[in-house]
Structure formats: structure tokens, C-alpha cells
C-alpha positions as CSV (number, residue, x, y, z in Angstrom):
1,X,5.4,5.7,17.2
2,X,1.8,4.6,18.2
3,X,1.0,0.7,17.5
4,X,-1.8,-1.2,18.2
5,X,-1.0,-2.7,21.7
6,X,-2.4,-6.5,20.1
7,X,0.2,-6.4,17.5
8,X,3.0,-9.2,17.8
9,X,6.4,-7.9,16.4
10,X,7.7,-11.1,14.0
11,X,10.7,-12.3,11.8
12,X,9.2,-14.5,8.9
13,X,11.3,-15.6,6.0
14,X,14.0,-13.0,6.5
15,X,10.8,-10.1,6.8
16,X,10.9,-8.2,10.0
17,X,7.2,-7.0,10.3
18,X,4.5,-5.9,12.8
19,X,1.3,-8.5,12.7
20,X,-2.2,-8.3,14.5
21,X,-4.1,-11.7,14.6
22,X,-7.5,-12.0,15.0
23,X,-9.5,-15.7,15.5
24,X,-11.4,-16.1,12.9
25,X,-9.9,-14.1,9.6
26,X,-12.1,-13.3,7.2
27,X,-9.2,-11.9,5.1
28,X,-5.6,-10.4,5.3
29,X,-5.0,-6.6,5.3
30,X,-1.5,-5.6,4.0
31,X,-0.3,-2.8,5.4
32,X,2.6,-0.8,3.4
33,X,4.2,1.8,4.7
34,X,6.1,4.9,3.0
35,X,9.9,6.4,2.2
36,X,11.5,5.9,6.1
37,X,9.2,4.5,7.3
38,X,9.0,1.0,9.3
39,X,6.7,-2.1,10.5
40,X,5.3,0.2,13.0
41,X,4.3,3.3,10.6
42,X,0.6,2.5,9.3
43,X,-1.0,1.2,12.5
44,X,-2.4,5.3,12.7
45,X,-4.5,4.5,10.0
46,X,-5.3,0.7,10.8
47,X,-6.3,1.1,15.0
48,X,-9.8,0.7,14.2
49,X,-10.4,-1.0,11.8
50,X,-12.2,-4.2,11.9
51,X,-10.9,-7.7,13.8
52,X,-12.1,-9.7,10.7
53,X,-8.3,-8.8,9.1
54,X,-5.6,-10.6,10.3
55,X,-3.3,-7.3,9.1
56,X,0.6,-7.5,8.4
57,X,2.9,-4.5,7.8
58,X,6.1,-5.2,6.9
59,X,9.4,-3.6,7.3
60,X,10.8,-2.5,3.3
61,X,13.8,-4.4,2.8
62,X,16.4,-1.3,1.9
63,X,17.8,1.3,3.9
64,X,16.6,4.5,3.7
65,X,19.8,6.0,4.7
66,X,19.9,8.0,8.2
67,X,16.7,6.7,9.4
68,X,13.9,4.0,8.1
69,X,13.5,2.5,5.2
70,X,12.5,2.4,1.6
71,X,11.1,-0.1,-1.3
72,X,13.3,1.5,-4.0
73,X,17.3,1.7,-4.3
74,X,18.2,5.3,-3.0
75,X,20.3,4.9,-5.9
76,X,19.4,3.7,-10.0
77,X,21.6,2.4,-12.1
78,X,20.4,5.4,-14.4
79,X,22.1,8.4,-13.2
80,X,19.4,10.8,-14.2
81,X,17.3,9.1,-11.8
82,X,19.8,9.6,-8.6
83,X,18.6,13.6,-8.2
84,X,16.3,14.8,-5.5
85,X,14.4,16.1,-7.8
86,X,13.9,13.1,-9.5
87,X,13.7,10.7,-6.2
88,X,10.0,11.6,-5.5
89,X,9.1,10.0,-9.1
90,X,9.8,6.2,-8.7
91,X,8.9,4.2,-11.5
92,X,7.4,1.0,-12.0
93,X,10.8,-0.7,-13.4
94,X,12.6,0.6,-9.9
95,X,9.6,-0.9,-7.6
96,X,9.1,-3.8,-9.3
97,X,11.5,-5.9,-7.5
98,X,10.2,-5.1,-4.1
99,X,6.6,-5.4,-5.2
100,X,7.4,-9.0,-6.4
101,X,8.9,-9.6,-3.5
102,X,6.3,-8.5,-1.3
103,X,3.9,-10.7,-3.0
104,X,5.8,-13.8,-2.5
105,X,5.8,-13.0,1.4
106,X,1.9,-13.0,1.3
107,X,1.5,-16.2,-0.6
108,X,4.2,-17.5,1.9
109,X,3.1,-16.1,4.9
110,X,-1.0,-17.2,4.1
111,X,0.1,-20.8,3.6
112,X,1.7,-21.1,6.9
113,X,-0.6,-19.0,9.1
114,X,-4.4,-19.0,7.7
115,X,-6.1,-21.0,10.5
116,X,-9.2,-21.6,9.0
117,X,-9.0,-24.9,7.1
118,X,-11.9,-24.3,4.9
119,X,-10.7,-20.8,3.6
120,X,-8.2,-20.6,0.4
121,X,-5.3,-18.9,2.0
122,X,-4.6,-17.5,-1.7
123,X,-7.9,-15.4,-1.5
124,X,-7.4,-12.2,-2.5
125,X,-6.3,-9.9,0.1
126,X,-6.6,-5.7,0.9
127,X,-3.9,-3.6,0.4
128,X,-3.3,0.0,2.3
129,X,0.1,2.1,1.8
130,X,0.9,5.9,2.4
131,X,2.8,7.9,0.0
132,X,6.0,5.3,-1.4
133,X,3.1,2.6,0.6
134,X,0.6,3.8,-1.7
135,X,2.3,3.2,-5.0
136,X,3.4,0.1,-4.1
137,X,-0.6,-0.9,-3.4
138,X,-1.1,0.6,-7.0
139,X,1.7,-1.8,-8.7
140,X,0.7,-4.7,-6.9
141,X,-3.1,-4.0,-8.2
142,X,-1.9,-4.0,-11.2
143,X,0.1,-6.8,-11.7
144,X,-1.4,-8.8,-9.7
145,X,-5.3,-7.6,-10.0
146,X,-6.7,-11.2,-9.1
147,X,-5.0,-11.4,-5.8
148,X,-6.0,-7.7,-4.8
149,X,-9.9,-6.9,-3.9
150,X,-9.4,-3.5,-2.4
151,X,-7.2,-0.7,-2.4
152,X,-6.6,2.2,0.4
153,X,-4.0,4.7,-1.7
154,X,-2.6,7.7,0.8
155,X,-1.2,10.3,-0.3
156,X,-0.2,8.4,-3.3
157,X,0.0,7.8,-7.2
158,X,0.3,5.6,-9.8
159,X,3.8,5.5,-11.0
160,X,5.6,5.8,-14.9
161,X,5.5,2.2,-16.7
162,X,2.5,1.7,-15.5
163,X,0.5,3.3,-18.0
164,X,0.3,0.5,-21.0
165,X,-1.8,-1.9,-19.1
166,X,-4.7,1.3,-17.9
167,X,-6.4,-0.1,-21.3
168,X,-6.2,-3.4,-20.5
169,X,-8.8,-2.7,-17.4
170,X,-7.1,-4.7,-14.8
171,X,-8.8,-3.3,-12.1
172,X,-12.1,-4.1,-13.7
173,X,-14.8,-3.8,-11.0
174,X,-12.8,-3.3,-7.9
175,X,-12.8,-0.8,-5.0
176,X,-9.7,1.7,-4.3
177,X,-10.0,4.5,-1.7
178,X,-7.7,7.5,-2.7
179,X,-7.4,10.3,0.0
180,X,-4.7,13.1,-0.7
181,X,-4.1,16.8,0.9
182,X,-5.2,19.7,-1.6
183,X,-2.0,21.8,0.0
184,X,0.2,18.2,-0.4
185,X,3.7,19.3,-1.7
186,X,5.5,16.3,-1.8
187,X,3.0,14.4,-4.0
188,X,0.9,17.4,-5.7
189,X,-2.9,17.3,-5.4
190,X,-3.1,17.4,-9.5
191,X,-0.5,14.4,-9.7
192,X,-3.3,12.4,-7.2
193,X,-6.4,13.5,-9.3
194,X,-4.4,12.5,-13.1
195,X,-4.3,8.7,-10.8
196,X,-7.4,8.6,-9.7
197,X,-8.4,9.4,-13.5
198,X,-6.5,6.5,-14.6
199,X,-7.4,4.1,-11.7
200,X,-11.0,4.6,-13.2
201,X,-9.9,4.1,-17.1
202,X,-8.7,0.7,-15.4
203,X,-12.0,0.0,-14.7
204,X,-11.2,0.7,-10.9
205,X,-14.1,1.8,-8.4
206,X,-13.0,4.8,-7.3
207,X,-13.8,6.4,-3.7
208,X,-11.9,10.2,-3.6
209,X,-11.4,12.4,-0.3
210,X,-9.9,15.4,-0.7
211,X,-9.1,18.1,1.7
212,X,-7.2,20.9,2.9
213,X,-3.8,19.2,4.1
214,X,-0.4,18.3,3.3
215,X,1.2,15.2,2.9
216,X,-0.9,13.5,5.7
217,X,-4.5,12.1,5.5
218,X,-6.7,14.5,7.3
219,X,-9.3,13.0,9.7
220,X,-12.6,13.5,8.0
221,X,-10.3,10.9,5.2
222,X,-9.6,9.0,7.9
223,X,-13.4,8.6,9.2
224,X,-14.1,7.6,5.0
225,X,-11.3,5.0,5.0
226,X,-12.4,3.4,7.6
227,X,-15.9,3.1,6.4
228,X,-14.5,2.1,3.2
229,X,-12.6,-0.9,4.9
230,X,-15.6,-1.8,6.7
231,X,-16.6,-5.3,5.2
């Protein structure tokens, strides 16, 4: 696995994650990765992307099994739930926990690192996630839509129990860059299009890149999140 070679491999608060520093932050980038994945998965997306974001990604705190890891149980406590056919469909009430979790390790993390005195380390930060990465970015927009400014979703979508607060318009005025494969059969292209749909009822700015791949991000999407990220 390719990582950028200034990242800094770190344990904070019981968090194992992959961190790149820069001198003078002009806001954090949270980098999320997807089911089996690690702290070293996203860093293909983030190599060149600006030094104004001091970026973490870190390492989902449940096993995935034989190899990496994942935000959600590999097992509910609602047996209808423990299918494969059913494991591809996480829902807000199973991601929750980690999403509330992962929000506590920013506020921690920006109070002990933000270097520059006259910042507020509570400013709201970027999010960018692949696939599992990319719902958690969506839930964490949504429950959290003051601490989020904008949103990179990969190969994503916006999970079940979310869709009570679309009317609500958290996402009011702010930016989300959706790219998905048209020939994506783990997440399929019409379940990404029915997101982007209600990302926009939400009041969301939405950026979409389509094209003719699976579930990767091809690299004319790649070339457009980048110049999405750019400020």
C-alpha cells in the first residue's frame, strides 16, 4: 500500500492512525477509509492534495475479520441484518457508534495539536471516505453539519435512518463531491444518483462525477476531487 512518504504513523487516545502535518494548517482533512481497509488506505486519493490540511486517517476500531477493518459490527444484534446480502446496506443506527466516536477523536485530537494559537481548533473540518468511508462522511454531515464544511463521498451513499432529517436541510449551503463507477456493483450507480438526489433536498452543493468504472474512482474523478479540495 502506497502512503505519502511525509506521513507520521501515530497512537492517540487509543486511535492507531496515519497523520501528515503541515506548518501552518489552514484546516484539518479527515480521511476515512472503507470495509478492510486501514490508516494507510485513502492516501491514493489524498497525495496531492494541498499542504494547507494537516490530514488524519484513522484506523476503524473493529476487525474486519481475515484482513482490515471495519466501522460497523460484522455482526447486529438483528439477525436479519447478519446476511451477505444485507452487509452492503449499513444503516445509520449500526454506524452511529463509530461515527460519534470518530468525532470525539477530532475535537480531541484539534485541541492538543492545532499549532496556530489564533485559529479555533473546533473549526469545521473536511471530510473524505471511500465506499463504508464514504457513508461515514455522510453521517457525520449530518449530525454534525456545523462541524463539517466539505464533503469528498467515493463510491458511496447515504445510509437508511438517515432520511428524516433530508427536510430539515442540514447541509444547507455546503459543498460535497460525489464520484461513483457507472459499472460499480458493490454500491450500484442508481443507489449513488438516489444520494446525490437527497444530499441536494438537504440543501447540499452538489459536485457529481460519473464514469465508466467499478467500485474504484476513476482518474478523470480523481483530477475533479482534487480541484474540488483545492481551497
Amino acid at each position: 500500500m502506497q502512503t505519502l512518504i511525509d506521513t507520521e504513523l501515530i497512537k492517540f487516545q487509543g486511535w492507531m492512525m496515519r497523520v501528515r502535518q503541515t506548518k501552518k494548517p489552514k484546516r484539518l482533512l479527515l480521511l476515512i477509509h472503507g470495509f478492510t481497509g486501514d490508516e494507510n488506505s485513502m492516501w491514493v486519493f489524498a497525495r496531492s492534495l494541498s499542504f494547507d490540511y494537516w490530514m488524519i486517517a484513522p484506523r476503524a476500531p473493529l476487525s474486519a475479520g481475515t484482513s482490515g477493518y471495519t466501522w460497523r459490527p460484522l455482526h447486529s444484534s438483528d439477525s436479519s441484518l447478519d446476511s451477505g446480502q444485507d452487509f452492503g446496506k449499513p444503516s445509520l443506527e449500526q454506524l452511529r457508534p463509530s461515527a460519534e466516536a470518530l468525532m470525539r477523536l477530532v475535537d480531541e485530537y484539534q485541541a492538543s495539536t492545532w499549532i496556530d494559537a489564533n485559529s479555533d481548533h473546533r473549526q469545521p473540518i473536511d471530510v473524505m471516505g471511500f465506499s463504508q468511508g464514504a457513508v461515514m462522511c455522510n453521517i457525520l454531515s449530518f449530525l454534525y453539519p456545523q462541524r463539517i464544511r466539505k464533503a469528498g463521498i467515493l463510491a458511496g451513499f447515504i445510509p437508511s435512518g438517515l432520511e428524516e432529517l433530508v427536510a430539515k436541510r442540514p447541509l444547507e449551503g455546503k459543498e460535497f463531491f460525489v464520484a461513483h463507477g457507472a459499472k460499480d456493483e458493490t454500491v450500484t450507480v442508481d443507489r449513488a444518483r438516489h444520494s446525490v438526489a437527497l444530499l441536494e433536498q438537504a440543501g447540499a452543493r452538489v459536485t457529481y462525477c460519473e464514469d465508466e468504472v467499478g467500485h474504484k474512482v476513476s482518474s478523470h474523478c480523481v483530477v475533479a476531487l482534487k480541484n474540488f479540495f483545492r481551497d
